[in-house]
MARRODO-999304 format. One record per residue: residue in one letter; z negated, y negated, x of N, C-alpha, C, CB in turn; chain. Coordinates in pm, whole numbers, plus 50000, padded with zeros to 5 digits. Glycine has a CB too. Example, Ala and Ser with C-alpha at 12.3 -4.5 7.8 and 13.67 -1.06 7.14 Angstrom:
2
<"A",<49220,50569,51319>,<49220,50450,51230>,<49220,50330,51320>,<49095,50447,51131>,"A">
<"S",<49292,50225,51285>,<49286,50106,51367>,<49213,49997,51290>,<49428,50060,51408>,"A">
# end
This chain:
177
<"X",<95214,65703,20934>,<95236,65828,21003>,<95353,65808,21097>,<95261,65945,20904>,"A">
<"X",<95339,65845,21263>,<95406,65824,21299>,<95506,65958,21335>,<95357,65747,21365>,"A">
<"X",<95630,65978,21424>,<95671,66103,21452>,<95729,66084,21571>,<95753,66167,21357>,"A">
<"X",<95750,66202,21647>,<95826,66178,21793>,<95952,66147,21756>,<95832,66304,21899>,"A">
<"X",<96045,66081,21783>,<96206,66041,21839>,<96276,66208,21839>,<96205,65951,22043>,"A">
<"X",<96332,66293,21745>,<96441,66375,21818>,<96546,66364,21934>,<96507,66399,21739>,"A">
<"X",<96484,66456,22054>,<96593,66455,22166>,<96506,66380,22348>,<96749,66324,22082>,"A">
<"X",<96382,66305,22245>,<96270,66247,22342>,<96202,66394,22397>,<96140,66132,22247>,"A">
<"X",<96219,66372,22583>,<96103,66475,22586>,<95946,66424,22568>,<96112,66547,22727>,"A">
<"X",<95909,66551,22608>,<95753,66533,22561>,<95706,66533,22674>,<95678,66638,22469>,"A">
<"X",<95782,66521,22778>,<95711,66493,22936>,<95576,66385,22959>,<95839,66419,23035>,"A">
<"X",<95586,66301,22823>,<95514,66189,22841>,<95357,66247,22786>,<95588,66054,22753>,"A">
<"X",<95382,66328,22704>,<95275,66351,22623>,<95163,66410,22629>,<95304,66390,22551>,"A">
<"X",<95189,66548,22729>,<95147,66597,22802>,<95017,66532,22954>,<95264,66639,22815>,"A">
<"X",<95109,66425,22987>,<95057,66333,23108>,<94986,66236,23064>,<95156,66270,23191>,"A">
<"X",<94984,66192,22925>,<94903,66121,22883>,<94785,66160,22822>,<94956,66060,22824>,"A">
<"X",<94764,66294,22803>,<94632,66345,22734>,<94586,66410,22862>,<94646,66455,22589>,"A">
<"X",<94632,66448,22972>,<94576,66508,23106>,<94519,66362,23172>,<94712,66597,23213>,"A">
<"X",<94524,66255,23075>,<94442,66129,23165>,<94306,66109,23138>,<94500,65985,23142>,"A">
<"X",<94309,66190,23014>,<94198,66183,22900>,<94104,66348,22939>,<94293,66177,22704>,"A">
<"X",<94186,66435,22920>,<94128,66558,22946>,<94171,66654,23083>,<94156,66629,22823>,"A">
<"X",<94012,66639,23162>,<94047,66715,23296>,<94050,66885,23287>,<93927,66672,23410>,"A">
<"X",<94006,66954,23178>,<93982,67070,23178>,<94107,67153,23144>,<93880,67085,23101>,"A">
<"X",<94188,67234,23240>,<94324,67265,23296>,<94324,67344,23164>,<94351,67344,23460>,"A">
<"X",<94249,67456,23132>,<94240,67554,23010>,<94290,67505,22850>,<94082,67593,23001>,"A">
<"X",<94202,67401,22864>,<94218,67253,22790>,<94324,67224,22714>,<94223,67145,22877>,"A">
<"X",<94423,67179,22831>,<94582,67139,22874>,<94627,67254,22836>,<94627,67101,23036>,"A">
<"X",<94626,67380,22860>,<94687,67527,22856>,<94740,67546,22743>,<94596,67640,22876>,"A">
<"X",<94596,67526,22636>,<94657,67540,22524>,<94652,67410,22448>,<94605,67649,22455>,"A">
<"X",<94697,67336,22462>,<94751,67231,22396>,<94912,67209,22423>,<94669,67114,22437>,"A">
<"X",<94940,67253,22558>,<95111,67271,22600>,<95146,67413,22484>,<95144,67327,22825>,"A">
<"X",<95066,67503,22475>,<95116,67668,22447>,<95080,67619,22281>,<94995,67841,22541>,"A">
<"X",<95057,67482,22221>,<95063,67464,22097>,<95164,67392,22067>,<94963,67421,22051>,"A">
<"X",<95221,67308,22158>,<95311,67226,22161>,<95447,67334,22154>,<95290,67127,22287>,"A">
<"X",<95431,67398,22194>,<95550,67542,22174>,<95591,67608,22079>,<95524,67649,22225>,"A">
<"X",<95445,67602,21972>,<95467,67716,21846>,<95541,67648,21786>,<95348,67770,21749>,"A">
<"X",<95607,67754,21712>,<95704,67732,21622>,<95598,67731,21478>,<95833,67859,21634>,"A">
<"X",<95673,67624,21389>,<95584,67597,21245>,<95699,67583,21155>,<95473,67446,21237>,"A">
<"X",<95624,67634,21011>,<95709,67694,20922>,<95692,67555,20875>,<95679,67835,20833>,"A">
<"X",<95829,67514,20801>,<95865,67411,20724>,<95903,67442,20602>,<95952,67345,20776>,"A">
<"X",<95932,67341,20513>,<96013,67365,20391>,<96144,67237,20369>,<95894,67365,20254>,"A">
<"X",<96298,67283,20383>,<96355,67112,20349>,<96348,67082,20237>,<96497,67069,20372>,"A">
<"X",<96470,66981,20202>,<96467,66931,20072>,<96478,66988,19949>,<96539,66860,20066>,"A">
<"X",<96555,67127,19915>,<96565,67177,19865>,<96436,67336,19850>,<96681,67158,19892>,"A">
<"X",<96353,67318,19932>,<96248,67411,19900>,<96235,67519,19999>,<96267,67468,19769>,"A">
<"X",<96324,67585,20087>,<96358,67662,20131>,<96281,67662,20282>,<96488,67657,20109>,"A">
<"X",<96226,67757,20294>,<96173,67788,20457>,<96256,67818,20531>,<96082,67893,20486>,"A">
<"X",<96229,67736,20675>,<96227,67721,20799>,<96187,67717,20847>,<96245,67686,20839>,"A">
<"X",<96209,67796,21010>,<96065,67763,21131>,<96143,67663,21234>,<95992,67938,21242>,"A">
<"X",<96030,67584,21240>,<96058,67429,21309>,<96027,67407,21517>,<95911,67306,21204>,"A">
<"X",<96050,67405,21547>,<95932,67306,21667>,<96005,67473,21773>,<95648,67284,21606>,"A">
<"X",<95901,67554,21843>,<95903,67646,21927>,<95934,67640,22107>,<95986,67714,21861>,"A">
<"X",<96026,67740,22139>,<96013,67694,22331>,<96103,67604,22281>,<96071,67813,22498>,"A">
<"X",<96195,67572,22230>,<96283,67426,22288>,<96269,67328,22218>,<96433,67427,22295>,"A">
<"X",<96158,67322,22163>,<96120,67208,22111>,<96135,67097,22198>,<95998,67217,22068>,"A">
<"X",<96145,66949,22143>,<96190,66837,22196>,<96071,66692,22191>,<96329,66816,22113>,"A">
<"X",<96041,66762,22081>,<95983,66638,21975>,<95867,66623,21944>,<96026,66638,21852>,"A">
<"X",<95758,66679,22010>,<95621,66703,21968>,<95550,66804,21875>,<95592,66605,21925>,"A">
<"X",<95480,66745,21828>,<95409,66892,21714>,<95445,66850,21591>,<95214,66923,21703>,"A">
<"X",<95459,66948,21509>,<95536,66951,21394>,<95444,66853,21295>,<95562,67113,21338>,"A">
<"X",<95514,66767,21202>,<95423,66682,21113>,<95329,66805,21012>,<95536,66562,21005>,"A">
<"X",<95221,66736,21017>,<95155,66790,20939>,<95081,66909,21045>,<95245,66830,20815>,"A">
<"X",<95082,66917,21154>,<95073,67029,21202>,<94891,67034,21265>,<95205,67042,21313>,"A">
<"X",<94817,67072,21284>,<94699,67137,21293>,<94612,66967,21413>,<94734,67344,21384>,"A">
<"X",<94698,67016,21521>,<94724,66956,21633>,<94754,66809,21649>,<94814,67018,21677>,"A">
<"X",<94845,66775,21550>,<94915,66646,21556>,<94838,66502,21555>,<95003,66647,21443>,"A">
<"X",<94713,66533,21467>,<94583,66399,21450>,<94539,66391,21634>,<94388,66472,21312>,"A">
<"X",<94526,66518,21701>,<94459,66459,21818>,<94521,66434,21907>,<94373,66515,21869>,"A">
<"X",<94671,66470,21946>,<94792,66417,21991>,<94792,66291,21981>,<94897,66463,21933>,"A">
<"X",<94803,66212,21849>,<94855,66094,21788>,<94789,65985,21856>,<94834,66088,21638>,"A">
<"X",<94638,66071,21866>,<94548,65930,21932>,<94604,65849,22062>,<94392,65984,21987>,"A">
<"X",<94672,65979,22156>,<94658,65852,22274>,<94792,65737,22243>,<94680,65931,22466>,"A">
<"X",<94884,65762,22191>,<95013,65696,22118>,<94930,65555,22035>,<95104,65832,21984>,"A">
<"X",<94823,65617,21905>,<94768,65527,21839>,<94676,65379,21976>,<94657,65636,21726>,"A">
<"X",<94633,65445,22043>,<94538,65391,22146>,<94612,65254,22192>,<94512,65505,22280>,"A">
<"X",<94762,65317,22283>,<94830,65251,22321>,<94871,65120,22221>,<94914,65333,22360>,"A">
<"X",<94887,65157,22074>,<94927,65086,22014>,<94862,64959,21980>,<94953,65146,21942>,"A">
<"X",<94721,65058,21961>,<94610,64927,21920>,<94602,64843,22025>,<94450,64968,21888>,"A">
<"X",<94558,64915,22140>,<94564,64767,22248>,<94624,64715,22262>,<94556,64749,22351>,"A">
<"X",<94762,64711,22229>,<94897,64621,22267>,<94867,64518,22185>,<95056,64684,22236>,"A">
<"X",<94836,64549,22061>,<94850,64491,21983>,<94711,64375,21951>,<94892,64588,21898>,"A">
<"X",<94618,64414,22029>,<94533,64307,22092>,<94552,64246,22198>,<94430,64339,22114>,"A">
<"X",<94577,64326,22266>,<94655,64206,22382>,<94730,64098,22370>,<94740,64253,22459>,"A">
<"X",<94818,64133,22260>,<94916,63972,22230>,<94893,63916,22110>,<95088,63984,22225>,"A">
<"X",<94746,63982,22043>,<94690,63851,21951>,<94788,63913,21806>,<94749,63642,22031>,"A">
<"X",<94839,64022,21797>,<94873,64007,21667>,<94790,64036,21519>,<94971,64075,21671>,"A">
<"X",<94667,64101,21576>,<94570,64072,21416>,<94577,63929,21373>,<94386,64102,21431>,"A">
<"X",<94553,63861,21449>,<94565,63703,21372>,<94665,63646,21356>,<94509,63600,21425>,"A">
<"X",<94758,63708,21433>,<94926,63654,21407>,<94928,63715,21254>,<95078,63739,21535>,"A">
<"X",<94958,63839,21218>,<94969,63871,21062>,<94831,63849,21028>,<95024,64027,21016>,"A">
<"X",<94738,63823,21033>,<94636,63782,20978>,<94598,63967,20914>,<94673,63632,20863>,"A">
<"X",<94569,64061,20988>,<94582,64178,20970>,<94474,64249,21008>,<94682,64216,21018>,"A">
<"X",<94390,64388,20962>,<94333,64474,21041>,<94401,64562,21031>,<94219,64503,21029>,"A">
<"X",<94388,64666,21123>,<94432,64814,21140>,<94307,64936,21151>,<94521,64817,21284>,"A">
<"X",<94368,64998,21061>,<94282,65132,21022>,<94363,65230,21082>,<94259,65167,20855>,"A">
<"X",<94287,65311,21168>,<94361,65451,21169>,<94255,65539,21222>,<94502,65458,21264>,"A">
<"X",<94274,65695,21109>,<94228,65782,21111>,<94285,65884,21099>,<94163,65773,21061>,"A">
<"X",<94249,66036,21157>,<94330,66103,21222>,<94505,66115,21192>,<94266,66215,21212>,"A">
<"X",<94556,66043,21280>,<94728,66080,21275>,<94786,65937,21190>,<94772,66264,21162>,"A">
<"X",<94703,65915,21157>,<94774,65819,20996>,<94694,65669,20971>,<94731,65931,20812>,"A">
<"X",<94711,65583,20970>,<94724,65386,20992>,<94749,65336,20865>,<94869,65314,21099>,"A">
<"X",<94669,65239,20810>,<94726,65151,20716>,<94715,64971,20802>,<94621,65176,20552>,"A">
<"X",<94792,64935,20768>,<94779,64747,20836>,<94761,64724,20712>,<94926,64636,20924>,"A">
<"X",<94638,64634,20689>,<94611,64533,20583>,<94609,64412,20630>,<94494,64550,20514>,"A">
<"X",<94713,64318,20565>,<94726,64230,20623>,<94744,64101,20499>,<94832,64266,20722>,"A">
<"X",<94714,63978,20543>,<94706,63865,20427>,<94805,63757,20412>,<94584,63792,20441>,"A">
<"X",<94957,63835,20409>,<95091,63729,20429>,<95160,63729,20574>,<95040,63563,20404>,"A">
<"X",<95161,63877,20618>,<95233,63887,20729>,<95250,64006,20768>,<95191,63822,20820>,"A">
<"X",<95247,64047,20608>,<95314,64200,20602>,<95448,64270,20668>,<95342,64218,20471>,"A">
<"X",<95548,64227,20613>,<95690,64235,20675>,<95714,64214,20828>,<95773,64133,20608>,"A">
<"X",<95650,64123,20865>,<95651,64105,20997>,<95559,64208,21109>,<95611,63967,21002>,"A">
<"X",<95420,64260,21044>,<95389,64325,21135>,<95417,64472,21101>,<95265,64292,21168>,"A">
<"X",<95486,64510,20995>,<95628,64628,21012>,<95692,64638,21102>,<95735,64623,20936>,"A">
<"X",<95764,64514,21097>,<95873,64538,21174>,<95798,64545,21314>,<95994,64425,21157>,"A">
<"X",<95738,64466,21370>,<95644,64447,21536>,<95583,64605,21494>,<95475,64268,21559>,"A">
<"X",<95548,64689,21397>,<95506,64807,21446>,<95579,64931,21478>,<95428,64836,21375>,"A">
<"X",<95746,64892,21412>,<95858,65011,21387>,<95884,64929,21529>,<95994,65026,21225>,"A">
<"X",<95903,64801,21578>,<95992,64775,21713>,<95912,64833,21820>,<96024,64610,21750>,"A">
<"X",<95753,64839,21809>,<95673,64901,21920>,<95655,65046,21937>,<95549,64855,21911>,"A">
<"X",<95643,65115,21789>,<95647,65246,21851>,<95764,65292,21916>,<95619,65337,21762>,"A">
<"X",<95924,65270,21869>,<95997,65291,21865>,<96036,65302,22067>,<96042,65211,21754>,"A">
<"X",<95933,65171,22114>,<95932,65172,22283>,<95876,65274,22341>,<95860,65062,22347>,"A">
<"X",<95805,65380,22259>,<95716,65504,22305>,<95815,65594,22232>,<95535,65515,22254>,"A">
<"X",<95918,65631,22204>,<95968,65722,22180>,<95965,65776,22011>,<95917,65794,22275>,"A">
<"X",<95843,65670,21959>,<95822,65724,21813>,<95878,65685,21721>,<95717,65717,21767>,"A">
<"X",<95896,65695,21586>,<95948,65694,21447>,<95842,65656,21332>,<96006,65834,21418>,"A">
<"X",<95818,65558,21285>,<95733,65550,21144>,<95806,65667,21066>,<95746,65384,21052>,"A">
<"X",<95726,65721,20966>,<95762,65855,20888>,<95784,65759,20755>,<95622,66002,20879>,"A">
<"X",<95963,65731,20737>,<95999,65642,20609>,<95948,65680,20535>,<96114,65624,20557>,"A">
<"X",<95913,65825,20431>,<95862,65893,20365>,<95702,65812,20282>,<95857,66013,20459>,"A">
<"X",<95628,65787,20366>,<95492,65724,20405>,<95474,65567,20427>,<95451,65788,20532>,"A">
<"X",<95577,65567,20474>,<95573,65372,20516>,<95616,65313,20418>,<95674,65301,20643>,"A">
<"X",<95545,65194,20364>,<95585,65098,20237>,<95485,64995,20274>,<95564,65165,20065>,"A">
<"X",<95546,64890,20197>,<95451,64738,20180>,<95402,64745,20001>,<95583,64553,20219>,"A">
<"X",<95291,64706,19999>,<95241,64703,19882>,<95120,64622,19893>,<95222,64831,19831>,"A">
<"X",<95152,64531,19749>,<95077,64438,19719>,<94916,64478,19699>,<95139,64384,19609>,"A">
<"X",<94783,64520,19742>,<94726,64588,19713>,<94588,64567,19589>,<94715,64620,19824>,"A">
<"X",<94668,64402,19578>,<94563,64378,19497>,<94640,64424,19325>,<94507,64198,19528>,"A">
<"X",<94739,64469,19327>,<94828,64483,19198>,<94894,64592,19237>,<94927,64362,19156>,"A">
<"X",<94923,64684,19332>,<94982,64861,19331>,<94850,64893,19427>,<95187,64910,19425>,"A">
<"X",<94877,65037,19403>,<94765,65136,19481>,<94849,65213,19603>,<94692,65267,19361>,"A">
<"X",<94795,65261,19666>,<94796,65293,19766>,<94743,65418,19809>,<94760,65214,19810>,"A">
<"X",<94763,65537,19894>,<94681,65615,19934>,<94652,65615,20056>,<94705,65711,19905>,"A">
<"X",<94534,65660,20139>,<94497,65664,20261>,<94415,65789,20269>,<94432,65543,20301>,"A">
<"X",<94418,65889,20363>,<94347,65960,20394>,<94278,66002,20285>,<94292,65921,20483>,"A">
<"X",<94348,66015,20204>,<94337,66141,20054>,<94204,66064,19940>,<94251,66364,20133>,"A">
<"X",<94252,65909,19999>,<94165,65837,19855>,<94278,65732,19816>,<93983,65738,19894>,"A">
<"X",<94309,65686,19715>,<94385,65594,19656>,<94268,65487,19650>,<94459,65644,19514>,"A">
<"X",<94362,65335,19728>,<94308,65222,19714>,<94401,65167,19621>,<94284,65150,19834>,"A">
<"X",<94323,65025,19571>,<94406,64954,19509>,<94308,64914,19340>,<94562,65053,19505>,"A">
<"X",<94437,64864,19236>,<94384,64800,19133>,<94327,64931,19059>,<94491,64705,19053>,"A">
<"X",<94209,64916,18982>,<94199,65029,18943>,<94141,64974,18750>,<94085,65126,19067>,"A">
<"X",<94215,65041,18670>,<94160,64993,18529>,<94032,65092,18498>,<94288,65007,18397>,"A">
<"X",<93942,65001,18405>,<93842,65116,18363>,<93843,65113,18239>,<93702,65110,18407>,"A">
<"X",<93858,65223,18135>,<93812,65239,18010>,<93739,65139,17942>,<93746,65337,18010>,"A">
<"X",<93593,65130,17998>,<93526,65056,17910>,<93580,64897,17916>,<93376,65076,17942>,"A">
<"X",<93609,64851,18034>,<93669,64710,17978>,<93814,64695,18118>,<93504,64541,17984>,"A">
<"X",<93912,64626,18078>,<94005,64568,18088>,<94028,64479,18236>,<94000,64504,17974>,"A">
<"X",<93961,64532,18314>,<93904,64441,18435>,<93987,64513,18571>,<93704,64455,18450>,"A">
<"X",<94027,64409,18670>,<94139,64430,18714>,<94033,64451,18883>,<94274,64293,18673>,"A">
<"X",<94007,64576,18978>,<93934,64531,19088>,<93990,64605,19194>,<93787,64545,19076>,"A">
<"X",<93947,64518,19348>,<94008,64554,19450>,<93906,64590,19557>,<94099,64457,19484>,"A">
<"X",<93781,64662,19477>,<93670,64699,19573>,<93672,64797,19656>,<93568,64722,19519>,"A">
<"X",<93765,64892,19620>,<93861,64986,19726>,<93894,64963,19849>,<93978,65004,19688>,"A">
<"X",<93954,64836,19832>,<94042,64720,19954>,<93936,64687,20043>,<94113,64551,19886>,"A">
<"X",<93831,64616,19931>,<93728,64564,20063>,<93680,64640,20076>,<93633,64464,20070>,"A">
<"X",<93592,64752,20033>,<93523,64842,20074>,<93541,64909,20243>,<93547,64930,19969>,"A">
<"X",<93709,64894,20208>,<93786,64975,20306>,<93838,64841,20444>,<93942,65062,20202>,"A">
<"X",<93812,64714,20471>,<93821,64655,20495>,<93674,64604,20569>,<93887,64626,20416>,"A">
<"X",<93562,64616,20523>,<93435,64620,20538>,<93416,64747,20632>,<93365,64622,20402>,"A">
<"X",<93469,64854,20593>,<93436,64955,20714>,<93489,64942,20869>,<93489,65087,20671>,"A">
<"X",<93668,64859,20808>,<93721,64883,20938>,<93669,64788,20991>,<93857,64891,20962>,"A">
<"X",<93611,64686,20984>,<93527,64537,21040>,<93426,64633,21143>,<93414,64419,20881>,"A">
<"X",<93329,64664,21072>,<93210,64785,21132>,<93276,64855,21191>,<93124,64881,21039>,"A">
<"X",<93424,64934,21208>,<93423,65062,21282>,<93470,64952,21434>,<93557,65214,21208>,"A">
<"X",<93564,64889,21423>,<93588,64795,21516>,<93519,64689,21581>,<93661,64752,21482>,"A">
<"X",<93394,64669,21517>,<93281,64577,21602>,<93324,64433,21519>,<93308,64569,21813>,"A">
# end
């Protein structure tokens, strides 16, 4: 999950989805969403309203809006990241579905972290620490898009499997050609 930079305008954001979408009405309200104010909760539990006219930072996490925003950011990312060959550099695929990315990768984990916190970070964005971790996936689990991958035990016998992984690895092969 990524997030805008506090203090970044959103001048960019705007101009980059008007490349994608010509319909002005369109744009209208996607700027007049980019405005609302959204109720939060901090650490301690307590409501707040977030984002509004002086907002800085994009649409609020979690926010309605934010999955179809994310894409042209995600877009940018993926191609870069074909362009200079780094699936085979970490020996990696990339999944992403609305707003939210997992890199599965086979011993070049750490490294394509960091190449993904140093690249968004050139667009103004933030990995959401909260969400971001390395994990072994054949021995911890994982969640993605509201299914947990990973080792999973079964009752009837003692058997350790990572058909989650490929399953999910097998799709992104097919969704990517």
């Amino acid at each position: 999950m990524v997030a805008k930079k506090p203090g970044n305008s959103d001048a960019e954001l705007p101009q980059c989805v008007a490349r994608r979408i010509s319909d002005r009405q369109v744009l209208n309200v996607i700027n007049r969403w980019l405005k609302t104010p959204a109720e939060e909760r901090d650490e301690n539990g307590k409501r707040r309203m977030a984002g509004g006219k002086r907002s800085r930072c994009g649409a609020p996490q979690g926010g309605v809006i934010s999955p179809l925003l994310a894409n042209p950011y995600m877009n940018r990312f993926l191609n870069y990241c074909r362009q200079k060959g780094k699936g085979g550099a970490f020996r990696a695929i990339i999944v992403n579905r609305a707003g939210d990315f997992v890199i599965l990768s086979r011993g070049g984990a750490a490294e394509a972290l960091e190449f993904t916190a140093r690249t968004m970070a050139r667009s103004g964005l933030t990995l959401n620490r909260e969400k971001t971790k390395l994990v072994k996936a054949a021995q911890e689990r994982f969640d993605f898009l509201g299914y947990t991958f990973g080792p999973h035990r079964f009752k009837s016998f003692q058997a350790r499997t990572a058909i989650g992984i490929w399953g999910l690895l097998r799709r992104a092969r097919a969704w990517h050609g």
